[in-house]
C-alpha positions in Angstrom: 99.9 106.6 112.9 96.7 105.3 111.2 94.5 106.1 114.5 95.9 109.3 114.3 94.8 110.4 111.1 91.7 108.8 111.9 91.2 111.1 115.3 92.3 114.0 112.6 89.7 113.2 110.5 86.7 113.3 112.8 88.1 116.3 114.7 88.3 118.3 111.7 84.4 117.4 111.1 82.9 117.9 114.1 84.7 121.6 114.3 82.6 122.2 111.4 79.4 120.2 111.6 77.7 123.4 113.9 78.2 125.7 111.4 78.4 123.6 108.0 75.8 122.8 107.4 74.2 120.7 104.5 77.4 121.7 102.3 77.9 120.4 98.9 78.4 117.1 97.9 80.5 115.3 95.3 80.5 111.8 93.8 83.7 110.6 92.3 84.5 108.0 89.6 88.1 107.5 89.3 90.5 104.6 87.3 93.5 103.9 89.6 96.8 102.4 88.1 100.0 100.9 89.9 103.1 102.7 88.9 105.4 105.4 89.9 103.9 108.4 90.3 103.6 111.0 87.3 104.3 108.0 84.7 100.8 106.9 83.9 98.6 109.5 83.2 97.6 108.2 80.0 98.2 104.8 80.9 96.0 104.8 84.0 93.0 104.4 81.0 95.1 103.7 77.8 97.3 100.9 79.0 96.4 97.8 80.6 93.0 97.0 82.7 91.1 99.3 84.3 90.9 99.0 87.7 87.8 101.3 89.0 87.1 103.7 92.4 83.8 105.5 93.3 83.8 107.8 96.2 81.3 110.3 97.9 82.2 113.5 99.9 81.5 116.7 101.0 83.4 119.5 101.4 83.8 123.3 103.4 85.5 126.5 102.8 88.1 128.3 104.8 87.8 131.4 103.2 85.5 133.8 101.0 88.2 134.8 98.0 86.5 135.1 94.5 89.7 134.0 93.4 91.7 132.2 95.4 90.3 129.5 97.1 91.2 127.5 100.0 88.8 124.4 100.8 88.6 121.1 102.7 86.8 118.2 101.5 86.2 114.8 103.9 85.9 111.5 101.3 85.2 108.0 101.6 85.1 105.6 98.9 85.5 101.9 97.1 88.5 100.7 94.8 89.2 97.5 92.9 92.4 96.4 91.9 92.0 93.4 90.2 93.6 90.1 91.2 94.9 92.2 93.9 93.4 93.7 96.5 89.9 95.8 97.6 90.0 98.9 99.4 88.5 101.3 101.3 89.4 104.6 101.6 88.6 107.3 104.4 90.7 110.8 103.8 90.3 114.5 104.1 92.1 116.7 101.1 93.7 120.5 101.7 92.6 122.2 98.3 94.1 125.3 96.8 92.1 126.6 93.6 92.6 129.1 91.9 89.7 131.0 89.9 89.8 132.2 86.1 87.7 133.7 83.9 87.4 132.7 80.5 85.0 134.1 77.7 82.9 135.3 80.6 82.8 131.2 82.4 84.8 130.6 85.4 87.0 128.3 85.4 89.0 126.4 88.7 92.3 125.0 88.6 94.0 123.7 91.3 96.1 121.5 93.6 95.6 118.9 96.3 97.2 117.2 99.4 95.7 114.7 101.2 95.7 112.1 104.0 93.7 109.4 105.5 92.6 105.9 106.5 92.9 103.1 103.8 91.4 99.6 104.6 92.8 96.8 102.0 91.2 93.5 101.6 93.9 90.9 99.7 91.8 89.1 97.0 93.7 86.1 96.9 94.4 83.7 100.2 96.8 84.8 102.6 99.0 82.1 104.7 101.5 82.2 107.4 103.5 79.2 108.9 103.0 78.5 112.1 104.5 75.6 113.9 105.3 74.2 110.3 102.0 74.5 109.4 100.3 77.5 107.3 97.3 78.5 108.6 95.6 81.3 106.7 95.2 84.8 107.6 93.7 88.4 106.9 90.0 87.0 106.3 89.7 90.8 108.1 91.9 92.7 105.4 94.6 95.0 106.8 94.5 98.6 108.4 96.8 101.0 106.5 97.6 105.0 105.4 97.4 106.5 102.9 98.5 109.8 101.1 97.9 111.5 98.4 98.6 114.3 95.8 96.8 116.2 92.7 95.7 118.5 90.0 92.4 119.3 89.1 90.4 121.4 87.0 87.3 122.4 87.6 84.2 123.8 85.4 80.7 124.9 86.5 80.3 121.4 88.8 82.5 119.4 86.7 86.0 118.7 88.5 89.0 116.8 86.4 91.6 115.9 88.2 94.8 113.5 88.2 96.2 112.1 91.6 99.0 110.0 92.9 98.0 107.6 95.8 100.5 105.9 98.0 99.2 103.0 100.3 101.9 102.4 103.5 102.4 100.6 104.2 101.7 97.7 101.5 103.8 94.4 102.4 106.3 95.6 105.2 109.1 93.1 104.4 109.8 94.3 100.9 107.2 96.8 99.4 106.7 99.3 101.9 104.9 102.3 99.6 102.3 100.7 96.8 102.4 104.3 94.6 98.8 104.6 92.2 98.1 106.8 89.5 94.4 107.8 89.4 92.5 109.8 87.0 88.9 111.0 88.3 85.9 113.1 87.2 83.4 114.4 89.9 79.8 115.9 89.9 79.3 118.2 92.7 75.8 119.1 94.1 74.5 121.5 96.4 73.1 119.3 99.7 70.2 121.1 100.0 68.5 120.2 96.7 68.6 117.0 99.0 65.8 118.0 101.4 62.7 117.9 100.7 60.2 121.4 100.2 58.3 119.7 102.8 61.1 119.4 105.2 62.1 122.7 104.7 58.9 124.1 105.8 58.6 121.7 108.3 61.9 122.8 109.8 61.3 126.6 109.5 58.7 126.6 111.2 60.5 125.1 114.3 
């Protein structure tokens, strides 16, 4: 299943790199929390340690509506949960926003459905017995899903949103869904303030 989403995943972009682009770009910092989902959303930063994830992307449209939008976004990131685990996320979001206008600013809310490629890195020792002997294991970390679900608001190139995370699976025995509760902000950029004028020119004249 996890191959799968990863062949998904770089499908999607190279169908799109030809004609995107240089799209935007976001950066993501986010607090994660373990619990059931839609139970911790003030929790997730008022209630217990915080347990941080940064995360870069970039994202396309699939249409041209002033007002409703529907748009992809392809993210990869860093999360630590501490005394637990590291991990590594890799996942594409579906985003439905819808545009308002208020006192003459636009303003986005909308929703989100994603799926990916999570990589989990146990931070404490991991043993197995073998022959009546434990011998330790998962020095590589483990190769797992993910999915995930949210609402967001968004304002000039501010985005708030709140998402639920599940990891799949997380110990197969006896917890096979580790659900998070994660609050994020983002800062989106155009990717072509990235180049340089001298690129530019360098380029057009090609």
């Amino acid at each position: 299943m996890r191959y799968i989403l990863i062949f998904l995943l770089l499908w999607q972009y190279n169908a799109q790199a030809k004609k995107l682009v240089l799209n935007p770009c976001q950066i993501r910092v986010s607090t994660i929390r373990p619990a059931f989902p839609l139970t911790k959303f003030y929790g997730v930063v008022g209630d217990g340690p915080i347990h941080p994830m940064l995360e870069v992307g970039t994202s396309f449209n699939w249409n041209q509506s002033p007002k409703n939008c529907f748009f992809q976004s392809i993210n990869m990131g860093f999360a630590y949960h501490r005394f637990l685990q590291s991990l590594l996320p890799v996942y594409t979001d579906l985003n439905y926003m819808h545009i308002i206008t208020l006192k003459k600013q636009k303003v986005g809310v909308g929703l989100s459905l994603g799926a990916g490629y999570l990589h989990s890195f146990p931070l404490t020792d991991q043993f197995k017995m073998v022959n009546g002997v434990y011998e330790q294991v998962g020095r590589l970390g483990r190769s797992q899903a993910m999915l995930k679900v949210g609402a967001f608001i968004s304002f000039k190139q501010f985005t708030f949103g709140y998402n639920n995370i599940i990891q799949t699976p997380f110990v197969k025995s006896y917890v096979p869904l580790m659900p998070y509760n994660c609050l994020s902000l983002s800062y989106t950029f155009n990717a072509n303030s990235c180049v340089s004028p001298t690129k530019k020119s360098t380029d057009a004249t090609k």
